[in-house]
Backbone bond lengths (Angstrom), bond angles and torsions (degrees), N, CA, C in turn:
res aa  C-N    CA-C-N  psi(-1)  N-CA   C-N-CA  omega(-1)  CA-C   N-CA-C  phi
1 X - - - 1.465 - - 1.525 109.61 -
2 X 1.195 109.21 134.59 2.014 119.57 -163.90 1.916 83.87 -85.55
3 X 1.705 95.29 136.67 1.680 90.19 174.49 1.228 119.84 -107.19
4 X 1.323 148.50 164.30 1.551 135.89 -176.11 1.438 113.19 -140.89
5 X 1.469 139.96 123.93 1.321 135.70 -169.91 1.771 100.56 -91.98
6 X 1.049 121.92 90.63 1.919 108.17 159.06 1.427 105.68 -85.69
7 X 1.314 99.54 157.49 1.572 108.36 -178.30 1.742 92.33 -119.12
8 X 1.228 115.00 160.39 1.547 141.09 170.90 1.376 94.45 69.53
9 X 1.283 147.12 69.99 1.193 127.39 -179.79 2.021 129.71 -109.38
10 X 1.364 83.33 15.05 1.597 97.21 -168.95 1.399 99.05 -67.62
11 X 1.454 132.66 -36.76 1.501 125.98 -176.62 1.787 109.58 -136.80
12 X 0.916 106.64 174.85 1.510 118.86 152.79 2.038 108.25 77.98
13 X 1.095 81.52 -124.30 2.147 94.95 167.98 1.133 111.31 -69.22
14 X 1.383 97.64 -52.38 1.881 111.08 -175.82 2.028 114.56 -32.99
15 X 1.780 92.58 -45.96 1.326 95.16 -157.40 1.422 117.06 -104.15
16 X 1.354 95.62 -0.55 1.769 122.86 -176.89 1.777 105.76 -93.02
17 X 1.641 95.84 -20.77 1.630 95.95 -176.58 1.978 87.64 -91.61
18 X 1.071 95.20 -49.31 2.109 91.38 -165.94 1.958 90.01 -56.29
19 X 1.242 140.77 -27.31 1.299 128.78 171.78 1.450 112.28 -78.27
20 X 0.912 122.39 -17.79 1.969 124.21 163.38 1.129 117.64 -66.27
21 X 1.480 116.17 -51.37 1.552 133.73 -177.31 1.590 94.50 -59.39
22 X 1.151 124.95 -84.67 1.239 129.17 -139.76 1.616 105.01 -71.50
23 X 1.569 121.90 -25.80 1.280 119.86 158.94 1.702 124.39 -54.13
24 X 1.096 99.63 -11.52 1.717 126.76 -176.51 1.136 103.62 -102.15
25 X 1.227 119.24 -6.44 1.616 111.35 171.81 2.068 114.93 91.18
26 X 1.240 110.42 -4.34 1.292 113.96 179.60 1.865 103.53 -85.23
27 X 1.264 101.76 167.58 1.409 106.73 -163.36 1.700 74.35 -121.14
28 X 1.387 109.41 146.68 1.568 129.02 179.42 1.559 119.57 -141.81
29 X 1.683 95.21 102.45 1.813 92.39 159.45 1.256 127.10 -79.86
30 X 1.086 128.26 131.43 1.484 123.11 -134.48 2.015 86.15 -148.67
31 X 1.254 100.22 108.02 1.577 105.60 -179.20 1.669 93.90 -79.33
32 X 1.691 87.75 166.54 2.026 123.58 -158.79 1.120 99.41 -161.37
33 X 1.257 109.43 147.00 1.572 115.93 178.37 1.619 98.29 -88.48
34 X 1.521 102.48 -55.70 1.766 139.40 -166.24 1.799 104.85 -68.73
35 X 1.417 121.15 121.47 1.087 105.16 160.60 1.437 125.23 -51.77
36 X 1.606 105.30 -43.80 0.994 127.22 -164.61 1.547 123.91 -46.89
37 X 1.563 110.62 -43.83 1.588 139.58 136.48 1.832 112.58 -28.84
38 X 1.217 111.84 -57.15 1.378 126.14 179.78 1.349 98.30 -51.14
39 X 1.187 122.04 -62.93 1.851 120.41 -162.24 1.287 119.83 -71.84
40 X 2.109 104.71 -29.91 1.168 96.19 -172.68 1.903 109.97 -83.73
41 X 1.537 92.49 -7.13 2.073 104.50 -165.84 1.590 91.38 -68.37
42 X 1.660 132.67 -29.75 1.809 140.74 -137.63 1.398 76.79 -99.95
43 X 1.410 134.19 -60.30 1.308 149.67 -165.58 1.728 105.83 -47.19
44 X 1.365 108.82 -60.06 1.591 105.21 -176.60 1.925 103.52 -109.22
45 X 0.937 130.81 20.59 1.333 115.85 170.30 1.419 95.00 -131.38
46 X 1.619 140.44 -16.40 1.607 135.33 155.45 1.617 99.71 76.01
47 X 1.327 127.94 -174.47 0.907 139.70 -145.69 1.548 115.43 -69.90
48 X 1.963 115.67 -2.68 1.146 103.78 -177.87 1.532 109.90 -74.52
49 X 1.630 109.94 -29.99 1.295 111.39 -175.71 1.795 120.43 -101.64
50 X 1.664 86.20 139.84 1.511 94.55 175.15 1.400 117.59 -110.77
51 X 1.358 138.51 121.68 1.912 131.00 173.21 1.152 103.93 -63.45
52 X 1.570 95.08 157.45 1.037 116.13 154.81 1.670 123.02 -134.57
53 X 1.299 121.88 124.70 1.660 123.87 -162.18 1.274 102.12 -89.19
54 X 1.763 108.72 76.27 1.801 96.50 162.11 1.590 106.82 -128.25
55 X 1.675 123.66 170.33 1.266 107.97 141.52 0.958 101.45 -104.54
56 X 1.512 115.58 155.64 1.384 133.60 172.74 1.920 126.58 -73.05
57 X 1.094 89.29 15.16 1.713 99.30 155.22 1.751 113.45 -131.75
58 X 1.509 118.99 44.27 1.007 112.15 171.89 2.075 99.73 -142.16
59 X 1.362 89.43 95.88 1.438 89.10 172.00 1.395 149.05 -1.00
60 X 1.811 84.62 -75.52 1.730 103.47 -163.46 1.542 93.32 -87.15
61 X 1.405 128.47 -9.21 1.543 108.08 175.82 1.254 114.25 -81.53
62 X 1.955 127.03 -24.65 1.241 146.83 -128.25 1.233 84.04 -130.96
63 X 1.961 137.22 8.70 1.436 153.34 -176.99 1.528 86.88 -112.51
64 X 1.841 109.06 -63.24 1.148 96.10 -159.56 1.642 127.73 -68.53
65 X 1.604 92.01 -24.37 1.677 104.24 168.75 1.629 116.25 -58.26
66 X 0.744 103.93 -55.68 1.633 102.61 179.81 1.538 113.66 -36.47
67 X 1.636 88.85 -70.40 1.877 102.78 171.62 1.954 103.56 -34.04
68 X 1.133 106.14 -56.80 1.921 96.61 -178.70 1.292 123.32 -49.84
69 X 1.684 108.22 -46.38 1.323 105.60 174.22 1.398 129.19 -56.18
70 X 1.516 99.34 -37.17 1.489 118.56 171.38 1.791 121.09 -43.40
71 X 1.990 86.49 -52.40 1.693 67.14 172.93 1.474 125.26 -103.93
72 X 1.132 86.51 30.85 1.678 96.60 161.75 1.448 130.72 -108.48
73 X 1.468 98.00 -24.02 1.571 106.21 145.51 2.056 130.28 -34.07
74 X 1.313 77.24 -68.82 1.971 91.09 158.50 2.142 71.85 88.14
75 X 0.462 122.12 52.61 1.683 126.03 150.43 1.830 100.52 91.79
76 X 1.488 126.20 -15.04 1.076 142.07 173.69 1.858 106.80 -28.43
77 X 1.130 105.55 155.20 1.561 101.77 140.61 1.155 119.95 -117.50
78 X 1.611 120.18 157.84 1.709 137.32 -155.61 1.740 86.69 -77.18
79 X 1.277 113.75 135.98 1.300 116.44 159.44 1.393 136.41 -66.14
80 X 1.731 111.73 -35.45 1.422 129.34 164.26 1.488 132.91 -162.38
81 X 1.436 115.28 144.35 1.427 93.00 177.83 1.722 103.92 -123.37
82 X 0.897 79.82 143.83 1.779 108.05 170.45 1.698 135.05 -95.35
83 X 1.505 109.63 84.16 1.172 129.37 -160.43 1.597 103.15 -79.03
84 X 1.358 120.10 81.85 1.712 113.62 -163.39 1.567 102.37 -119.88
85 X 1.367 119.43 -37.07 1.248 107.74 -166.09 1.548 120.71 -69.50
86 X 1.205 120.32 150.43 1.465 138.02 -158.33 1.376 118.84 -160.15
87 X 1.772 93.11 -177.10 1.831 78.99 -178.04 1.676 82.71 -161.04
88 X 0.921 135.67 164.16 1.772 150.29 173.16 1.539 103.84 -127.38
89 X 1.354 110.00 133.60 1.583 115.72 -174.01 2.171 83.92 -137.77
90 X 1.009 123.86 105.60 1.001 103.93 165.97 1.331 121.73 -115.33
91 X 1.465 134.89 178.03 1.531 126.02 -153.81 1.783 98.56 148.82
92 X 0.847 107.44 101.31 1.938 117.87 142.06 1.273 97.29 9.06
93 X 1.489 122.67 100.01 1.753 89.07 152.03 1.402 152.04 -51.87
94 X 1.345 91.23 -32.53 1.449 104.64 169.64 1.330 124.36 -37.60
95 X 1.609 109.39 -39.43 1.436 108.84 -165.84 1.996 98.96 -127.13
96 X 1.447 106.80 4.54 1.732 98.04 169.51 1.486 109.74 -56.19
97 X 1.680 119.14 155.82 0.888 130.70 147.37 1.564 125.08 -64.76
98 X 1.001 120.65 106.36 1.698 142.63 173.94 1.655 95.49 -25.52
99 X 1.466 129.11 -37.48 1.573 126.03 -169.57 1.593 105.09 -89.32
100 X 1.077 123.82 -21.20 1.618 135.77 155.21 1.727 119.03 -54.62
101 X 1.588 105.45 -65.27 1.026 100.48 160.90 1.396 139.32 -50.59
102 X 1.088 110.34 -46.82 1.915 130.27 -175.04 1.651 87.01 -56.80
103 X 1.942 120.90 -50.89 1.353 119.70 171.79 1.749 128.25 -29.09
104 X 1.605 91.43 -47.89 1.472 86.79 -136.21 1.958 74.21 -94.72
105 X 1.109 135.44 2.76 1.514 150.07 152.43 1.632 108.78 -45.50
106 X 1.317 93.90 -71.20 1.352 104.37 -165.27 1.480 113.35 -93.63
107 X 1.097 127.72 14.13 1.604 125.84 134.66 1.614 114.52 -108.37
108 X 0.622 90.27 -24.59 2.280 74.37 176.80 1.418 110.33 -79.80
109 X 1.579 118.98 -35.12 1.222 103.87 173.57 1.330 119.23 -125.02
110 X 1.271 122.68 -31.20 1.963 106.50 -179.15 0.962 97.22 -82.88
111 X 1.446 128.81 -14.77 1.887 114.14 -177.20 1.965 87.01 -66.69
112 X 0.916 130.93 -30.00 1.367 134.07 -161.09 1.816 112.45 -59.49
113 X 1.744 93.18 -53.73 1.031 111.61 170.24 1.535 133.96 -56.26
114 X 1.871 85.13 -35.89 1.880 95.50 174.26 1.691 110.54 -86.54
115 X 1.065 139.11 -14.19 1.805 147.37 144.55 1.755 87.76 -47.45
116 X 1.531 137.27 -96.80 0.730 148.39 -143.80 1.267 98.48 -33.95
117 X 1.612 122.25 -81.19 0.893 142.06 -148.15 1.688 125.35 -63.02
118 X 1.671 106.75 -10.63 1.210 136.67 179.90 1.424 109.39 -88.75
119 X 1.308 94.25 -62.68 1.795 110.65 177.99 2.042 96.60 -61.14
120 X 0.517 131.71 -59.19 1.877 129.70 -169.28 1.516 95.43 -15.74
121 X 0.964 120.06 -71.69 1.730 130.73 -147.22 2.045 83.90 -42.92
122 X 1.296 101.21 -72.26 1.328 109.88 -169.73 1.453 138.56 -61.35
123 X 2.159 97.64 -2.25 1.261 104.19 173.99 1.697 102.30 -110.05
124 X 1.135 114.47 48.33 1.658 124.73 170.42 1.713 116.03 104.53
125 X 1.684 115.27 -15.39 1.079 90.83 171.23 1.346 133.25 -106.86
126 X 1.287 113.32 38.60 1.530 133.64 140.98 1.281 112.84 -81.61
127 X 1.217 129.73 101.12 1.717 138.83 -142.56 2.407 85.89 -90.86
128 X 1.115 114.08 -20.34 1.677 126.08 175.39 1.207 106.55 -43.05
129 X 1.980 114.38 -68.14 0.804 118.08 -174.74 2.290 151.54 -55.22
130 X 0.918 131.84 142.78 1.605 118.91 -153.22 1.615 97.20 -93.96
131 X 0.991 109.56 128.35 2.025 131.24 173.68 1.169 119.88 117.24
132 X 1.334 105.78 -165.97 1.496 108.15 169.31 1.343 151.04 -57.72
133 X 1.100 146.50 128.33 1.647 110.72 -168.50 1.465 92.29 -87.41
134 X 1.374 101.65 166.90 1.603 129.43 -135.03 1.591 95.85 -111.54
135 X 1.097 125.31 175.74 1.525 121.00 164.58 1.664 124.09 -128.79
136 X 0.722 125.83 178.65 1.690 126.59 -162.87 2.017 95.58 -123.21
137 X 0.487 121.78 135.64 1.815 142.26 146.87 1.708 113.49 -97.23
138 X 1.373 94.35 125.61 1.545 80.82 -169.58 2.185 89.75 -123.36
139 X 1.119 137.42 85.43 1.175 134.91 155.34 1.281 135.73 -11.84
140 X 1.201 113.82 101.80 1.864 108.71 -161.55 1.938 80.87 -128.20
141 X 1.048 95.64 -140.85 1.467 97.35 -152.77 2.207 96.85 -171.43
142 X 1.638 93.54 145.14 1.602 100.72 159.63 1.247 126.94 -33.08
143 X 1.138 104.15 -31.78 1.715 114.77 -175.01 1.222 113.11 -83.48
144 X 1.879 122.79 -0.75 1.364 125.23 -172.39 1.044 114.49 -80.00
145 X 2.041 123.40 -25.18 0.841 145.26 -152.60 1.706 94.88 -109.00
146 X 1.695 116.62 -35.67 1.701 102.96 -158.58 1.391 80.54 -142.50
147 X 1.440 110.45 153.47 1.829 116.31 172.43 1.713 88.15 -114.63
148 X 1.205 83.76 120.20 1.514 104.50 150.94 1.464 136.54 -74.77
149 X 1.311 133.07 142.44 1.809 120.57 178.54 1.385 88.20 -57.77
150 X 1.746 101.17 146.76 1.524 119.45 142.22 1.814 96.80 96.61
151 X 1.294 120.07 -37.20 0.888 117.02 164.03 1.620 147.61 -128.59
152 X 1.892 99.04 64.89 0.957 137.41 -139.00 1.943 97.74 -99.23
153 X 1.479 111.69 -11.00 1.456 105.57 -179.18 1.909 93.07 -108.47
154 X 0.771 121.70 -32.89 1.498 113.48 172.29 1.827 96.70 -85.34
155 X 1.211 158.66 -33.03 1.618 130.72 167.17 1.953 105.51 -54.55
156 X 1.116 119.73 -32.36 1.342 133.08 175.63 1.203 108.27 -42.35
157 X 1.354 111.35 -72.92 1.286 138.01 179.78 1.695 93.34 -45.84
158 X 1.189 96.71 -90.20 2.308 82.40 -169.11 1.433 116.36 -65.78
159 X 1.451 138.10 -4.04 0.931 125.86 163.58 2.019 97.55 -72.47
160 X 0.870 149.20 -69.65 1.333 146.46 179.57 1.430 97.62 -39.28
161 X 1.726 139.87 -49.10 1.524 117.42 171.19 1.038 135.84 -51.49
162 X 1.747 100.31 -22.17 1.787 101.82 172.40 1.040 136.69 -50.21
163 X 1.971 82.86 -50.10 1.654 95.82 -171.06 1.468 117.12 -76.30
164 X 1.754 106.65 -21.69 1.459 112.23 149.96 1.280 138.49 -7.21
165 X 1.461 77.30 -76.17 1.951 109.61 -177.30 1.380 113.93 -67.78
166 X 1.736 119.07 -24.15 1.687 90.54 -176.40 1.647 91.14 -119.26
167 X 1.257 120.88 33.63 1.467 123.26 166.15 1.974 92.00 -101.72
168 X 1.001 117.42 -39.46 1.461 130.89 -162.51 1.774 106.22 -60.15
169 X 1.940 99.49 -63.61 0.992 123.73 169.34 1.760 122.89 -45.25
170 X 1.266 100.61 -42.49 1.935 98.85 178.00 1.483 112.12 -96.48
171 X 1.569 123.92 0.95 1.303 134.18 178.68 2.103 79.64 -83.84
172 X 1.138 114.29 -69.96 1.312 129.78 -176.96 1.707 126.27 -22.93
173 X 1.222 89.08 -43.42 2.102 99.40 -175.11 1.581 86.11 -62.77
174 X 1.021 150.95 -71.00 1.758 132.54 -170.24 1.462 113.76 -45.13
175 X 1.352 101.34 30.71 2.198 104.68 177.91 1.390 96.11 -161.12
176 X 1.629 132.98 -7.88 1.599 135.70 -160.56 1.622 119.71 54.89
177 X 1.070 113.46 -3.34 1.180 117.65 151.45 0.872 133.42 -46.16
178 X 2.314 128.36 93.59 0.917 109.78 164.26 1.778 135.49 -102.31
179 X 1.671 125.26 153.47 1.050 133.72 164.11 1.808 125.55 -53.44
180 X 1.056 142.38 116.98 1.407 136.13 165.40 1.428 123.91 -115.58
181 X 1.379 120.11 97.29 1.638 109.98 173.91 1.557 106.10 -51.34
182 X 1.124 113.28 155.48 1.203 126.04 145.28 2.015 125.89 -139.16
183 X 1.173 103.50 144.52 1.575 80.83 -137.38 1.959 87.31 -126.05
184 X 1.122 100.97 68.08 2.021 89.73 172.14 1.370 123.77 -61.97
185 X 1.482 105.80 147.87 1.294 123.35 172.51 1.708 103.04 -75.36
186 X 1.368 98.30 -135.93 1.774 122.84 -164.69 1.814 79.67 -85.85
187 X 1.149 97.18 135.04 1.440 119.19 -179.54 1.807 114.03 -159.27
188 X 1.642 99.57 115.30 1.414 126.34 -163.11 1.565 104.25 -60.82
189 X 1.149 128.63 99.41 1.447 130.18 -179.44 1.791 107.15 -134.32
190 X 1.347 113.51 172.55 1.728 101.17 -166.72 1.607 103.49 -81.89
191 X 1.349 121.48 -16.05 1.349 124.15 159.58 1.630 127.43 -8.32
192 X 1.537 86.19 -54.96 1.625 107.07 -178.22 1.411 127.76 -63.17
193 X 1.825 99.76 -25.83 1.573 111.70 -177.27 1.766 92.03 -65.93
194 X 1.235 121.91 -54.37 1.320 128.20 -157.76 1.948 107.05 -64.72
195 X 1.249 90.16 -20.90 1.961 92.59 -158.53 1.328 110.01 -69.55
196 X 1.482 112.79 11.04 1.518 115.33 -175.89 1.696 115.06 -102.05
197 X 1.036 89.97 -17.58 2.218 114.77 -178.32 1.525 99.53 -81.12
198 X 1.505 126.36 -21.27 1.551 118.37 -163.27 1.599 96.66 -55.37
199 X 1.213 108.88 144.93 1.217 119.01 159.96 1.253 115.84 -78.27
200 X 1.824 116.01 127.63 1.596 127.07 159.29 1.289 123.78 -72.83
201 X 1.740 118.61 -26.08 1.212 130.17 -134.02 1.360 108.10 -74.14
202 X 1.641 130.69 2.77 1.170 142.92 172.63 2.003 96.76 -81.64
203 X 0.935 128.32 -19.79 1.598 133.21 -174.17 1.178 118.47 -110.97
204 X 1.413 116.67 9.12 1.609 125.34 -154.12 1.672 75.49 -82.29
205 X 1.383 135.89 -73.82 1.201 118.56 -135.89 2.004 99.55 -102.19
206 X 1.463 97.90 56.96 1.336 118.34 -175.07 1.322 103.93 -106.92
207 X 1.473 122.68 168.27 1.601 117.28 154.87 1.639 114.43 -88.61
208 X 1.240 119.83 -0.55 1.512 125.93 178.95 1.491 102.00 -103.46
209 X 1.089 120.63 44.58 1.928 105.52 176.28 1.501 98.52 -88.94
210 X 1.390 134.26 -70.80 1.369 159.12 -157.38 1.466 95.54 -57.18
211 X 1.572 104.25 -42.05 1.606 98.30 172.97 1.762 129.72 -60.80
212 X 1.339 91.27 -39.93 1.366 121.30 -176.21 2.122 109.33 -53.32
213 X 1.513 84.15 -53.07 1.302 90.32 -163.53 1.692 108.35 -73.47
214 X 1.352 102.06 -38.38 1.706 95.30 134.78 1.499 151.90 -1.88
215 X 1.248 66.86 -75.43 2.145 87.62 -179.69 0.973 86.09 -83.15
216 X 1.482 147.70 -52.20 1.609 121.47 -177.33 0.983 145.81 -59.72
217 X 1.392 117.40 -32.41 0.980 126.73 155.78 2.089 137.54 -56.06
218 X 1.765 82.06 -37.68 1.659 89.75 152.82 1.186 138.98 -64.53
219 X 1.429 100.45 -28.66 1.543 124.39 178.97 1.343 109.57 -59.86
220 X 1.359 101.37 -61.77 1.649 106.71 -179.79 1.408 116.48 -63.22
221 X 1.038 120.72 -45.39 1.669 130.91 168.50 1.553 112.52 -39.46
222 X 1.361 107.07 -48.38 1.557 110.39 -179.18 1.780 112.75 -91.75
223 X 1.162 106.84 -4.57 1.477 108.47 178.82 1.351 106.89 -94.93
224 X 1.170 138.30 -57.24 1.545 147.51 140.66 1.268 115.30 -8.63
225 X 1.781 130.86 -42.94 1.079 131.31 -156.95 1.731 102.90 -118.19
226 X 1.301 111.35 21.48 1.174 113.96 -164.23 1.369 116.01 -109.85
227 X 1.356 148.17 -163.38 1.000 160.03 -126.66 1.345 104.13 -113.74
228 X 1.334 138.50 119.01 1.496 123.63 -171.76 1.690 107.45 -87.57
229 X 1.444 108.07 154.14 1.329 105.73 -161.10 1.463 98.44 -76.69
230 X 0.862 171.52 -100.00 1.762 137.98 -159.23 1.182 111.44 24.14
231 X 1.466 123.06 -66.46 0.907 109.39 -155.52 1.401 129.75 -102.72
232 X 1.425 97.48 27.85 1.658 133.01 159.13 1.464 112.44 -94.01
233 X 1.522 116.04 -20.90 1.114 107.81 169.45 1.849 116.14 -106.88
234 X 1.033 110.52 9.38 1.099 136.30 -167.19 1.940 85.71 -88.87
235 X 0.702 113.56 -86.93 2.030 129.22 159.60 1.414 101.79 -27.01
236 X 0.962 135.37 -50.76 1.750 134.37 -166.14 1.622 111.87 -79.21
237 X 2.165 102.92 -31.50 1.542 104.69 174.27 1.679 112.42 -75.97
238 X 1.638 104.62 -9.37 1.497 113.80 -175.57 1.525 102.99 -94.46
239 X 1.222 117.77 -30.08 1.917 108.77 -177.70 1.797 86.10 -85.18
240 X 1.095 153.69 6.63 1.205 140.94 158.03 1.299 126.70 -83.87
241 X 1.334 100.60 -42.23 1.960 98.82 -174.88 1.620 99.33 -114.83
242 X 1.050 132.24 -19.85 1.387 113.00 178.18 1.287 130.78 -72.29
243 X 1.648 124.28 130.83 1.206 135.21 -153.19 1.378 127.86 -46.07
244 X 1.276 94.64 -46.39 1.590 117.05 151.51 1.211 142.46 -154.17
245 X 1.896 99.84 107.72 1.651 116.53 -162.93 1.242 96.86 -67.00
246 X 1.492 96.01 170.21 1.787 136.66 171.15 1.598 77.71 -66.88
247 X 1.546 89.54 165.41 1.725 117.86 155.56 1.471 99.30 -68.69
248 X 1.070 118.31 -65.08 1.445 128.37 -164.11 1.740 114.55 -148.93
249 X 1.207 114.20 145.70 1.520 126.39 -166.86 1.496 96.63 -123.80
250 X 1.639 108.97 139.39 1.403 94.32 159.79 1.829 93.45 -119.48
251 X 1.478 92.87 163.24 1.349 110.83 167.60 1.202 116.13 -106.52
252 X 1.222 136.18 63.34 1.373 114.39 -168.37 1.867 111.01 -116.25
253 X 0.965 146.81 90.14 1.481 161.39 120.85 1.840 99.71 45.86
254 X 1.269 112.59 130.53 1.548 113.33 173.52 1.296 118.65 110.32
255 X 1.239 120.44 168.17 1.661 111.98 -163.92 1.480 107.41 -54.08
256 X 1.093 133.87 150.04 1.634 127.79 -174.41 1.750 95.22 -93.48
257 X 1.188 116.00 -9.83 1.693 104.96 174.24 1.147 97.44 -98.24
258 X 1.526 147.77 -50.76 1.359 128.24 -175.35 1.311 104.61 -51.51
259 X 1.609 143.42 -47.94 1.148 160.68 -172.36 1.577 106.83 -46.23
260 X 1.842 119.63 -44.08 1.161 136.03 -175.08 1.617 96.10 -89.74
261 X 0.920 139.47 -47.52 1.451 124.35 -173.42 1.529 120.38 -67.14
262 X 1.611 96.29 -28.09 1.679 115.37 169.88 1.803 108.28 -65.89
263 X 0.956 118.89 -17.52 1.299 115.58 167.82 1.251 133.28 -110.85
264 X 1.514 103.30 -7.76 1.676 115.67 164.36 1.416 112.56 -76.93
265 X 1.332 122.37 -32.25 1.692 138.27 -172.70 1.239 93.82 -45.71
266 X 1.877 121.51 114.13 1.403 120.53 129.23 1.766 115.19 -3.87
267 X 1.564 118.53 136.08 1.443 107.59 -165.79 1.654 87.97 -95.97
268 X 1.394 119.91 -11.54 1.410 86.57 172.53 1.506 127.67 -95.44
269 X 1.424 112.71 11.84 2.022 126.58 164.92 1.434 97.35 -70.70
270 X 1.609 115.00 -46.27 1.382 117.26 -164.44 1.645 96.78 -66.59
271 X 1.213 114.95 -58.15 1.807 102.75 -169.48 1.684 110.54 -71.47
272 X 1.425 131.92 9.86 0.918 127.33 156.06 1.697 118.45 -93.40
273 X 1.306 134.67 -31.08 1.352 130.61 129.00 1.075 134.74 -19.23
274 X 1.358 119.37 -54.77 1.532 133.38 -165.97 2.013 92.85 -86.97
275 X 1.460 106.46 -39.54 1.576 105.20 168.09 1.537 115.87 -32.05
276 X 1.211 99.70 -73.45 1.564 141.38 171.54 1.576 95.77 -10.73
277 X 1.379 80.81 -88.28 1.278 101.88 -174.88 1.473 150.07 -37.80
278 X 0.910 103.78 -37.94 1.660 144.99 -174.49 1.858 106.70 -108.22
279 X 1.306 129.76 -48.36 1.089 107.77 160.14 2.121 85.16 115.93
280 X 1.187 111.12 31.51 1.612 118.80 -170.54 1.547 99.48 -124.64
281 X 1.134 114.40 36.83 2.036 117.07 151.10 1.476 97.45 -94.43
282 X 1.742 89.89 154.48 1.414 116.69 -179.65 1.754 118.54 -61.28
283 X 1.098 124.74 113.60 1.381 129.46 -172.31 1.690 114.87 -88.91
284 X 1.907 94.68 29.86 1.647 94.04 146.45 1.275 83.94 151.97
C-alpha cells in the first residue's frame, strides 16, 4: 500500500484530500493538532488512516512524526506529501498587528519548510531507502497569483510558497523528486457559515471599515458558491499519480474565460475595479 503524509487534515482540503486518497486505496498520515480530531478522523476514514499529533511550526514533534512514519515505512519510500495546512489572519495592513503577521508567516510558509524538510529523507532523498521517490504537493491558493485588499499577510504568505515551490522543485531533480503547486480558488467548506460573526470592531474607527465589510461579504458569497473541496483533492490525487504533472494547477470555480481575462487585465484596470468596488478611491 503507497503511503501519503497530508498535513492539517481535520477539516476543509486537508480532509477532502485524506478522503480521495484513501478511496484510492492509499493509506494517509494525516497530521492534527487535537486528539480529539484524531479519534473522530480513525472513526470515519478506518484503518486506511493513521494521525499524526503535530503542529507544523513545532520542530521536534514534526522530527518526531516523520521518525514514526519512517518506521512504518519498513525501509519503503513515502509516496507523497501534502503541504496543506494553513491559517488566514486577515486585516488592513495598515493597521495589522506586526505579531499576526510574523503568524500568519510562520505557519504558511516556514512551518512548510519544517514538514518539508523532515519528510525529504523518506521521499527519496535518503538514497538507503527501496522505490520510487515520492513527490510533494505544496497548496498555495488564488491569492498566490493576486493580493487581494484585507488579505494582504496571507497573499504574502502563498505568493512566497510559490517561489518556494519552484526554487524547491529544481533544487529537487538531483533526488527525482518532484514539486507541484496546486493553487485553489473559493472553495465551499463550513468555514464560510462562521465568516460572517468575524469581528470588525478593531476597524470600526478606521477609514477601511465600509470597505471591509464589503470584501466580506464578497468573500463569503464567493466561498459559499465555490468549489467543494473534493475537488481539490480530486487535483492533488492527479498531481500525484499522473505521469506527467503540471507545475501547478489551479482550481478555481467560474467561467474559465472570465477567470482568463481576469488575469490578462493590466493590474492597474484591475485595482481600479476592485477600487470601484469595494469603495477604496481617494476621498479628495
Amino acid at each position: 500500500m503507497q503511503s501519503v503524509v497530508v498535513t492539517g487534515v481535520s477539516t476543509g482540503i486537508g480532509w477532502a484530500v485524506t478522503k480521495i486518497l484513501i478511496e484510492r486505496g492509499f493509506r494517509v498520515f494525516g497530521s492534527l493538532r487535537k486528539e480529539t480530531d484524531a479519534e473522530r478522523l480513525k472513526k470515519e476514514f478506518g484503518a486506511g488512516f493513521i494521525p499524526l499529533l503535530f503542529d507544523v511550526t513545532d520542530e521536534a514533534r514534526v522530527q518526531a512524526a516523520a521518525q514514526s512514519v519512517r518506521e512504518q515505512l519498513n525501509g519503503e519510500t513515502l509516496f507523497g506529501l501534502v503541504n496543506n495546512a494553513g491559517i488566514a489572519l486577515p486585516a488592513p495592513l495598515m493597521h495589522q498587528p506586526i505579531a499576526d503577521f510574523r503568524k500568519q508567516i510562520e505557519v504558511n510558509l516556514i512551518a512548510q519548510l519544517v514538514v518539508t524538510q523532515a519528510f525529504l529523507p523518506l521521499l527519496g532523498a535518503d538514497r538507503s531507502l527501496k522505490g520510487k521517490p515520492g513527490r510533494i504537493v505544496n497548496i498555495s491558493s488564488s491569492s498566490g497569483k493576486n493580493g487581494s485588499p484585507f488579505v494582504g499577510a496571507y497573499a504574502t504568505s502563498k505568493h512566497a510558497l510559490e517561489g518556494f515551490s519552484e526554487s524547491l522543485r529544481r533544487e529537487l531533480m538531483l533526488y527525482g523528486i518532484d514539486v507541484i503547486i496546486v493553487g485553489p480558488g473559493p472553495i465551499a467548506t463550513p468555514i464560510w457559515d462562521k465568516a460572517d460573526e468575524v469581528d470588525l470592531s478593531a476597524y470600526q474607527d478606521t477609514e477601511y471599515v465600509e470597505a471591509i465589510k464589503r470584501f466580506q461579504k464578497y468573500a463569503i458569497n464567493s466561498g459559499r458558491n465555490g468549489y467543494p473541496p473534493e475537488k481539490v483533492g480530486q487535483v492533488v490525487l492527479r498531481a500525484l499519480t499522473t505521469s506527467n504533472p503540471r507545475v501547478r494547477y489551479a482550481v478555481v470555480p467560474g467561467n474559465p474565460i472570465v477567470n482568463m481575462l481576469q488575469e490578462l487585465l493590466p493590474k492597474r484596470i484591475l485595482d481600479a475595479i476592485i477600487a470601484r468596488g469595494l469603495g477604496l478611491k481617494p476621498k479628495r
